[in-house]
N, C-alpha and C positions, 0 to 999 in steps of 0.2 A: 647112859653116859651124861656126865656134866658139861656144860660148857660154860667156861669162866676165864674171865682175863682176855687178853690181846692173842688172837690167831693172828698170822702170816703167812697171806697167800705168798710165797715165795718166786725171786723172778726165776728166770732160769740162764744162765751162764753160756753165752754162745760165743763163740771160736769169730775171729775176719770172715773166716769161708762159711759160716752162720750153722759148722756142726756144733749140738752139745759137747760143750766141754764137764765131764764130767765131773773133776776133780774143783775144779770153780765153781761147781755146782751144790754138791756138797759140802764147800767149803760157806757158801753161801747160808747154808741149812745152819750148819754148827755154830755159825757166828750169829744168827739168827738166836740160837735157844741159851748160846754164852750171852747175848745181851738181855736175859731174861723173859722171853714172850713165854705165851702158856701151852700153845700149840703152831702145828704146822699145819699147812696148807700148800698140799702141791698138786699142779695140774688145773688150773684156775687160770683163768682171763689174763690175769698177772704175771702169770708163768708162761703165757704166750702158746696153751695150748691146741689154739685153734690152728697154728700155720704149722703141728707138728705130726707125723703121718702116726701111724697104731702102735709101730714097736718103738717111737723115740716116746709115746704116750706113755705107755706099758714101763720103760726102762726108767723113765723119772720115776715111776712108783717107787720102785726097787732102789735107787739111789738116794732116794727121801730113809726109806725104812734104814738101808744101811747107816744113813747120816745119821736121824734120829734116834738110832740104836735105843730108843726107848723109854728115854728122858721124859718125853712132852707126848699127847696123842698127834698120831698123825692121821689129815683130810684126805681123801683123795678125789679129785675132780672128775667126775664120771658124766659128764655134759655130753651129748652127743647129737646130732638131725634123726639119727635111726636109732628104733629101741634097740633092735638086734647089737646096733653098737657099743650105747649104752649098757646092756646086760655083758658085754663080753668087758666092758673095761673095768666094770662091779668086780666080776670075777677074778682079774687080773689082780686089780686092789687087792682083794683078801686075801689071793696066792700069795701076794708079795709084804703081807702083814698090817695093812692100812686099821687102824683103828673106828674108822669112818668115813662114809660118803658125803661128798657134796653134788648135791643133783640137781638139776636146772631144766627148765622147759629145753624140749626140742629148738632150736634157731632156726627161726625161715620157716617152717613148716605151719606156724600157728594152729596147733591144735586147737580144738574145743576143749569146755573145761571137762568135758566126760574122758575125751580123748587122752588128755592131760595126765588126769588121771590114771588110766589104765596103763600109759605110759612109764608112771611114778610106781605100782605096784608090780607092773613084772620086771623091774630093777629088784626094789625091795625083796622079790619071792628070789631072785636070785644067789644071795648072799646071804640075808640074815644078818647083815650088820647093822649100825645104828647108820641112821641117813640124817641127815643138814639138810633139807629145803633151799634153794635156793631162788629167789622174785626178783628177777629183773626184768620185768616185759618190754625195756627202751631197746634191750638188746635182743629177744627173744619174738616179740610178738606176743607174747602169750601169758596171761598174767595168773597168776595161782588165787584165784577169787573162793570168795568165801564158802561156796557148791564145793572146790576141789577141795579147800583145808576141810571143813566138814569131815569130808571120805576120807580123806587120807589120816585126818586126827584118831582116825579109830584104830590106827595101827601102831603099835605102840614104836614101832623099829624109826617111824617118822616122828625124830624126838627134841629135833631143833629146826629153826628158820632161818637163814640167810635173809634179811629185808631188804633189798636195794630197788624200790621204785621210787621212793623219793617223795611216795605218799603220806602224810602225816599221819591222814586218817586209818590208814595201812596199821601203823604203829597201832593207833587205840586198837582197832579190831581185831587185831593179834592179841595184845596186849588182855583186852577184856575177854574176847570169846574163845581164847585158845593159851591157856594161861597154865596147861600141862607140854607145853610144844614150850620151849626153852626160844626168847626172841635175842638173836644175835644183831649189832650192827652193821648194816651191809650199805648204808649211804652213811660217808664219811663228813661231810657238812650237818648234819643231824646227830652227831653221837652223843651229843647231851638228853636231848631230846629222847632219846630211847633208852638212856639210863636213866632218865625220869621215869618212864614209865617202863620200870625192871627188866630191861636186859642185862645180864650179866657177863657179856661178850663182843666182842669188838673184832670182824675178821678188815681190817686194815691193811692195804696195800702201801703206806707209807711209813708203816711201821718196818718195814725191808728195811730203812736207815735212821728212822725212827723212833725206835722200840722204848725208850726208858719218859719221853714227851707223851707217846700214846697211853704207854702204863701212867702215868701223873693223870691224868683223866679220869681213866678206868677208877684209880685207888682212890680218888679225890670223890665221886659220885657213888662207886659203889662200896668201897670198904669205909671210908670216912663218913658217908651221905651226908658229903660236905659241899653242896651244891653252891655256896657261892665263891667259894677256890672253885669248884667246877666251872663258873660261867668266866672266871678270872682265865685258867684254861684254855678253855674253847674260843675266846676271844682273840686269842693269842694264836691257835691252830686255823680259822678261819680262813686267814688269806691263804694260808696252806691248801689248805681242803676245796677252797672253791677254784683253785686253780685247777689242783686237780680233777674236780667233775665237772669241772665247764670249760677246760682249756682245749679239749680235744686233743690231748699228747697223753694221755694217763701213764699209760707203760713207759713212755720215755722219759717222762718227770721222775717216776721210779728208780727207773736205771740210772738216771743222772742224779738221783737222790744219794745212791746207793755209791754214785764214783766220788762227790764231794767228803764221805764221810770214809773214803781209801777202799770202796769196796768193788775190786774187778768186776765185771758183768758183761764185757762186749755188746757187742751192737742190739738192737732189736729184729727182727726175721722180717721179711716183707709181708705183708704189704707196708708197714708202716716202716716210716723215712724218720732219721735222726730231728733234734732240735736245731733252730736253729743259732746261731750267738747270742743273740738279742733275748731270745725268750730262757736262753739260759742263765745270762745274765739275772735276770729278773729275777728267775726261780732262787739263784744263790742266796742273793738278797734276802728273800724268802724265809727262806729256809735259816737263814742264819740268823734271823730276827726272831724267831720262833725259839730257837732254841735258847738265846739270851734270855728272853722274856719270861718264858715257861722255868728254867733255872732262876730265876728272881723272884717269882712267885712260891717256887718252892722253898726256897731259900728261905724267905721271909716268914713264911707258912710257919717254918720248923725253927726258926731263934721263937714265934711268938708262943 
C-alpha cells in the first residue's frame, strides 16, 4: 500500500447528550474526500476514540466504510491498553472493510521495546492487512525505538509510520535506516521538515477544515519540490500548527476549526471541556489569516 497526499484523522459528530450522531458523521467523511484529501482516517485520537466504549469503536468502522464507499483508502485506529483489544478491533476493521491499520503503543502500560513488539506482531498475525506504525511516546509512554522498528521492519504488512514525537532526529533515523517503511507526518509543526527528508504523507488533524491549505504544502514540497513556496507555506501554517500542539485544546481547535468553515460536529465527549471565548476568538483570527495568506501565495505562485 502507498501512502501519498493528506490523510484525515476524522472528528467524530456527537449529539448535546454526547451519543454518535451517525448521519453528521458521515456526512463529515464525505465532505472530507469532496474537499479532495487522499485518505481517511478513523478511530484516532481526533476522532475521540479513547472516551468511546468497543461497539461505538467497532460502529465508526462500518460508518467510515459506508461513507467512504471507496473512493480514498480507509485507516482504522486500532490503538488499545490490552493486546486482546487491540487484536479484536484489527479484526473488526477488516470485517468492516478498512483498507489499513493504524497502530500505536499500548497507553499507560509502558512496555518495553521487546514487549512492544510482541505487542505489534500479534495484531499484525491477526489480519493480514497493511499496518501504519504509529510514535507517539508524549501520549503513550512508550516510544517505538530503533530495537522495535528493526523487528518489526522485517515484516513487510508493517509498511508505514505515523511520526509524532516531535523528534527531528526521529525523522533522519526513519528516514536513513528504514527507508522501505513509507515516513508519514504525524507532528504538524514539522511538515516541512519531513518532506524534506521524503515523506510522501501528511495524517493531519486540521485538515478536517483545512484540506485544500494542507494539500498547498504537500503539492508545493512533494509534487513541485518546490521548497521555497514550501517555507512561504509553512510560515503561514505555523501559528496554526503551533497552537494546535502546544495549546493543549487539540480536539476542540478541530471542532471549532470545522464549525467556522459551516461544518456540524457537536460538542467534544468528556473528559475534555469546550473552548473558552477568548481562545476562540484567537483561534478565528487564526485561522483566517492562514487562509488569506496561503491563497496569495498560491495565487501569485500560479500568474508567475
Amino acid at each position: 500500500m502507498q501512502f501519498n497526499g493528506i490523510y484525515v484523522p476524522v472528528i467524530t459528530h456527537f449529539n448535546d447528550d454526547f451519543s454518535i450522531n451517525e448521519a453528521g458523521t458521515m456526512s463529515i467523511i464525505d465532505g472530507a474526500i469532496n474537499a479532495g484529501v487522499q485518505g481517511i482516517i478513523v478511530g484516532g485520537t481526533t476522532g475521540e476514540y479513547y472516551a468511546m466504549d468497543k461497539a461505538e469503536r467497532v460502529r465508526t468502522f462500518n460508518l467510515a466504510k459506508e461513507a467512504v464507499a471507496g473512493r480514498v483508502p480507509l485507516i482504522a485506529g486500532v490503538g488499545a491498553l490490552r493486546t486482546e483489544d487491540a487484536i479484536y478491533f484489527a479484526q473488526e476493521a477488516h470485517k468492516a472493510g478498512a483498507d489499513c491499520l493504524l497502530l500505536g503503543a499500548p497507553y499507560y502500560a509502558i512496555p518495553t521495546s521487546e514487549e512492544l513488539v510482541r505487542h505489534c506482531l500479534s495484531v499484525e498475525r491477526a489480519t493480514d492487512l497493511p499496518i501504519m506504525l504509529y510514535n507517539f511516546p508524549d501520549r503513550t509512554g512508550a516510544p517505538m525505538d530503533e530495537a522495535c522498528m528493526e523487528r518489526l521492519s522485517m515484516r513487510p504488512n508493517f509498511c508505514a509510520i505515523k511520526e509524532s514525537s516531535g523528534d527531528i532526529n526521529r525523522v533522519h533515523l526513519l528516514a536513513r535506516r528504514f527507508p522501505h517503511i513509507q515516513l508519514s507526518c504525524g507532528m504538524d509543526d514539522q511538515a516541512l521538515e519531513f518532506f524534506a527528508w521524503g515523506a510522501t504523507s501528511w495524517v493531519a488533524g486540521a485538515a478536517n477544515f483545512l484540506p485544500k491549505e494542507h494539500y498547498a504544502l504537500y503539492h508545493a514540497c512533494v509534487i513541485e519540490q518546490d521548497f521555497v513556496k514550501g517555507r512561504k507555506i509553512m510560515t503561514a501554517l505555523l501559528p496554526l500548527m503551533q497552537t494546535l500542539e502546544q495549546g493543549g485544546k487539540f480536539v476542540q481547535c478541530i471542532k471549532y476549526g470545522c464549525q467556522l468553515e459551516g461544518i456540524i460536529t457537536g460538542p467534544v465527549r468528556k473528559p475534555l471541556r469546550d473552548m473558552n471565548k477568548e481562545l476562540k476568538r484567537e483561534f478565528e483570527v487564526t485561522v483566517r489569516t492562514v487562509k488569506t495568506t496561503i491563497a496569495k501565495i498560491c495565487n501569485s505562485s500560479q500568474k508567475a
